[in-house]
SEKENU-512090 format. One line per field, with one value per residue: chain; x, y, z of N, C-alpha, C, O in turn. Coordinates in steps of 0.02 Angstrom, whole numbers, m for minus. Layout:
BEGIN
unit = c(A/...)
nu = c(X/...)
nv = c(Y/...)
nw = c(Z/...)
cau = c(X/...)
cav = c(Y/...)
caw = c(Z/...)
cu = c(X/...)
cv = c(Y/...)
cw = c(Z/...)
ou = c(X/...)
ov = c(Y/...)
ow = c(Z/...)
% end
This chain:
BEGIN
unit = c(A/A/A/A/A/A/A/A/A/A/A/A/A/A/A/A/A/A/A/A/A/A/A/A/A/A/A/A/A/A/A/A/A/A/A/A/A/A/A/A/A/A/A/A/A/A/A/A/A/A/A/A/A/A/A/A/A/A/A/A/A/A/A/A/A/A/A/A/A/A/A/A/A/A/A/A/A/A/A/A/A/A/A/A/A/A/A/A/A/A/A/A/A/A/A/A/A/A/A/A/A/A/A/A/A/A/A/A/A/A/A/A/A/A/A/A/A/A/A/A/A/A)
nu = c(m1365/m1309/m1186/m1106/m1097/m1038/m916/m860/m833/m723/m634/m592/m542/m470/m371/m330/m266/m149/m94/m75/44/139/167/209/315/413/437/520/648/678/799/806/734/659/629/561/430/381/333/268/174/94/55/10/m109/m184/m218/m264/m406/m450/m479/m581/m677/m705/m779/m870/m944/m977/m1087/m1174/m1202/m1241/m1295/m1368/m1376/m1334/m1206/m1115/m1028/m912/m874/m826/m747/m649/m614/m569/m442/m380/m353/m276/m162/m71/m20/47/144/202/247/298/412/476/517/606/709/735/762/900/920/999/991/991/1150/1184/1090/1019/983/963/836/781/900/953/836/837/945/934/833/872/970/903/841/965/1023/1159)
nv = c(1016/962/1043/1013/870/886/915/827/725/783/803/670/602/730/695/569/578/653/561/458/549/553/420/406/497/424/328/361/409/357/234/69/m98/m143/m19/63/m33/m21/90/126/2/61/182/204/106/190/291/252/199/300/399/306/304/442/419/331/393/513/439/400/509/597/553/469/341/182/86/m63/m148/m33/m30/m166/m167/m88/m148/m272/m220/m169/m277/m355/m268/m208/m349/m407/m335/m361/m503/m491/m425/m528/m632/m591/m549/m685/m728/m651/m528/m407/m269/m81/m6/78/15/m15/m111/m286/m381/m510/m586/m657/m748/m828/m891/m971/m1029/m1101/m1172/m1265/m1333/m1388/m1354/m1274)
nw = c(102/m11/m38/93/65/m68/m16/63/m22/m100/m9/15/m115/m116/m33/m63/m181/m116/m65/m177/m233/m140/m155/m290/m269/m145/m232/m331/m238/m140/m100/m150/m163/m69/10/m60/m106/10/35/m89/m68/63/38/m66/m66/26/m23/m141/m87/m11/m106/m186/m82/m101/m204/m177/m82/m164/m247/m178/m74/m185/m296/m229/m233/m161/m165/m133/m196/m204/m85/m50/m124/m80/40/m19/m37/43/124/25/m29/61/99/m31/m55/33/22/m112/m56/20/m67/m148/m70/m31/m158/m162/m172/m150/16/24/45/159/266/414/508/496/497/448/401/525/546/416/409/506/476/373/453/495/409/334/254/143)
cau = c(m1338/m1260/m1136/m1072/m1100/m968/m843/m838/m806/m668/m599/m572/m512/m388/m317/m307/m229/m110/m45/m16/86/196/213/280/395/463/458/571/687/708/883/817/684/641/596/511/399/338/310/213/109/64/38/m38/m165/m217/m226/m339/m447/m484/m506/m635/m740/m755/m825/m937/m994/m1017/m1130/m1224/m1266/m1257/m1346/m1434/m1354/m1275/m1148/m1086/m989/m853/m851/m797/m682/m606/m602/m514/m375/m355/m323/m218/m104/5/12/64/185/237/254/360/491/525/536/671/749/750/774/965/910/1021/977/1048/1208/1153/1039/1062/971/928/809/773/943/931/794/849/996/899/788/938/1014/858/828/1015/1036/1212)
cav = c(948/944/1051/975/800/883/944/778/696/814/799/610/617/770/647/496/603/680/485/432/589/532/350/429/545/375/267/398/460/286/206/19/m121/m160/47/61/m73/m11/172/87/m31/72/236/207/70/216/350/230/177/388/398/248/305/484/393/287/448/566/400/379/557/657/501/430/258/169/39/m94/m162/3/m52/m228/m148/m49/m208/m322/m181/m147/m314/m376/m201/m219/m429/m425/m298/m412/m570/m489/m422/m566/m682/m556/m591/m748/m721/m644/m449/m364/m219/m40/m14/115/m3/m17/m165/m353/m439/m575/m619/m709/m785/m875/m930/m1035/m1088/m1144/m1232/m1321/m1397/m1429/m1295/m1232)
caw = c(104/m67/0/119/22/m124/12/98/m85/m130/37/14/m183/m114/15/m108/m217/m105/m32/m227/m241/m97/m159/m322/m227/m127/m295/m366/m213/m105/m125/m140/m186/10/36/m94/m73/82/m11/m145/m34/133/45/m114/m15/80/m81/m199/m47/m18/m196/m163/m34/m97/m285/m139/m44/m232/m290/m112/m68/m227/m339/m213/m246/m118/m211/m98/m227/m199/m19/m66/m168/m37/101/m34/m93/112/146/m28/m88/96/78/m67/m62/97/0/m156/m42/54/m123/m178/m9/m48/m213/m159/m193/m57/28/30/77/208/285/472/541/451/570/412/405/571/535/384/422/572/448/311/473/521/342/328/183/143)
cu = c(m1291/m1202/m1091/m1076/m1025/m909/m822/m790/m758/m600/m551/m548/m473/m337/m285/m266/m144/m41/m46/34/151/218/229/317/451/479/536/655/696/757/873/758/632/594/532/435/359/315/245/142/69/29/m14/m110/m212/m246/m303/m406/m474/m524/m606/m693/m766/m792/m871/m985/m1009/m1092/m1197/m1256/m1261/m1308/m1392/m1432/m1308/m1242/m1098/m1039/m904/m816/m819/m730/m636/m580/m532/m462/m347/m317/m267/m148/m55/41/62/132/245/273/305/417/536/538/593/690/788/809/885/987/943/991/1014/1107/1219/1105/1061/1052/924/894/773/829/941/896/804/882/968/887/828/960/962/853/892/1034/1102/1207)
cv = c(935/977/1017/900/812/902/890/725/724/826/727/609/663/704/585/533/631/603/475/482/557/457/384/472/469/331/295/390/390/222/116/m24/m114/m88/80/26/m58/50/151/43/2/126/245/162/148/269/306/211/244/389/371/271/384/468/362/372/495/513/406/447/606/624/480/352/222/72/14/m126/m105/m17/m123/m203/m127/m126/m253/m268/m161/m202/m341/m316/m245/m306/m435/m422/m323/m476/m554/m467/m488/m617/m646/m553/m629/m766/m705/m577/m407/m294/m158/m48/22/77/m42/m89/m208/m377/m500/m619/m683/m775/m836/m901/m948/m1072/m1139/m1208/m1280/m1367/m1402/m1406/m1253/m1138)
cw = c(46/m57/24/107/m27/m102/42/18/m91/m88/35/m55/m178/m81/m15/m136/m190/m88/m97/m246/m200/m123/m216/m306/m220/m186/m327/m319/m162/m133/m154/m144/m117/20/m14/m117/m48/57/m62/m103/11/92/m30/m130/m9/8/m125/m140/m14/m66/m185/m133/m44/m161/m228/m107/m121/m235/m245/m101/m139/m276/m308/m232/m235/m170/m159/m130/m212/m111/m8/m89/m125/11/86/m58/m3/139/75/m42/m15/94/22/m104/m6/68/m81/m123/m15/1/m148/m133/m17/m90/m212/m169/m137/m50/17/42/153/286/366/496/462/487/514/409/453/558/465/364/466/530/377/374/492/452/320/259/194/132)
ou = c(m1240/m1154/m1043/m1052/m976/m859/m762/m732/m716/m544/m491/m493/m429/m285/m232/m210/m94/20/15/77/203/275/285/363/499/532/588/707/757/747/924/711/578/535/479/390/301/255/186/81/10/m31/m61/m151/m266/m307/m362/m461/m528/m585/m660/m750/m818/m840/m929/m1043/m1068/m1147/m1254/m1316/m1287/m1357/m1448/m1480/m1256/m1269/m1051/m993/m849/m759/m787/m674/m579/m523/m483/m438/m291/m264/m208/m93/m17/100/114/164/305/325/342/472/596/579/635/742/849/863/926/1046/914/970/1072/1124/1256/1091/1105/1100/888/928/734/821/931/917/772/876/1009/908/813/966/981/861/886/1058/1107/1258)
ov = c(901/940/992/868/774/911/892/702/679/845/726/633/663/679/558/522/631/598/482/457/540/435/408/483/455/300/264/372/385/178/92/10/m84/m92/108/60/m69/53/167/52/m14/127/284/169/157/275/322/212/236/383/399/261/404/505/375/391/510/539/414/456/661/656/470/315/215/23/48/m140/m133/m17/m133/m221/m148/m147/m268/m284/m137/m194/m340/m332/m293/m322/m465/m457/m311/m496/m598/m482/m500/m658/m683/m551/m627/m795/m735/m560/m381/m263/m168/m107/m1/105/m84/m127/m190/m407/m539/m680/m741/m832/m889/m935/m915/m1130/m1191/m1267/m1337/m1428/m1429/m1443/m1210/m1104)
ow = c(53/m67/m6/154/m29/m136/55/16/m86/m106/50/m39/m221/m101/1/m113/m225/m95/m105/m284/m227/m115/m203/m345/m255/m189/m339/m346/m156/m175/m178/m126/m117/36/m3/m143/m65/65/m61/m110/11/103/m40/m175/m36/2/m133/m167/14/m71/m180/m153/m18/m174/m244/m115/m126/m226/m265/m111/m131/m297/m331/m244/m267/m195/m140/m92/m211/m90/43/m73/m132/6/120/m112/3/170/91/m63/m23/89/31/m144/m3/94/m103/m147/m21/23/m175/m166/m16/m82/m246/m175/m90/m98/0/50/197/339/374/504/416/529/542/413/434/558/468/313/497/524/349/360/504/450/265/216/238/133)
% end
């Protein structure tokens, strides 16, 4: 059992490890705040929340001490990292942060120029 207890752990701490590798690849090698963003939020979510659950599975079967607290941990970093990472791009949107130059489709644009002409915003 310990076995296969320290291969499941090392399985989940490779995989975390391997998704924050890739968000610093995209931090580095993505042209623009917007792409990066999404590199940073989706993939390094998913990396510390591996991480996470193989420190929950070492504690549970190799200690023998299951820690609901890491599972909280995981829930609120599943639901906050992509929000959040949702809610700073579109304030630098806002904000006036343009995109690439590369960048094929705007589908915010639209949308807030409606919402400038509805509240009567130059």
């Amino acid at each position: 059992m310990t076995i296969l207890a320290n291969i499941l752990v090392i399985f989940f701490i490779s995989v975390g490890l391997i998704f924050i590798a890739v968000t610093a690849i995209g931090l580095f090698r993505l042209p623009d705040l917007y792409t990066r963003a999404h590199a940073a939020s989706k993939s390094s979510t998913l990396g510390v929340m591996c991480i996470l659950l193989g420190v929950f599975f070492h504690f549970w079967l190799n200690e023998g001490h299951f820690n609901p607290g890491i599972l909280l941990g995981i829930l609120f970093l599943f639901i906050t990292g992509p929000v959040g990472a949702h809610i700073m791009s579109r304030s630098s949107y806002l904000a006036g942060v343009k995109p690439w130059k590369g960048t094929v489709r705007d589908d915010l644009k639209e949308e807030f120029e409606r919402m400038k002409k509805e509240q009567g915003i130059k």
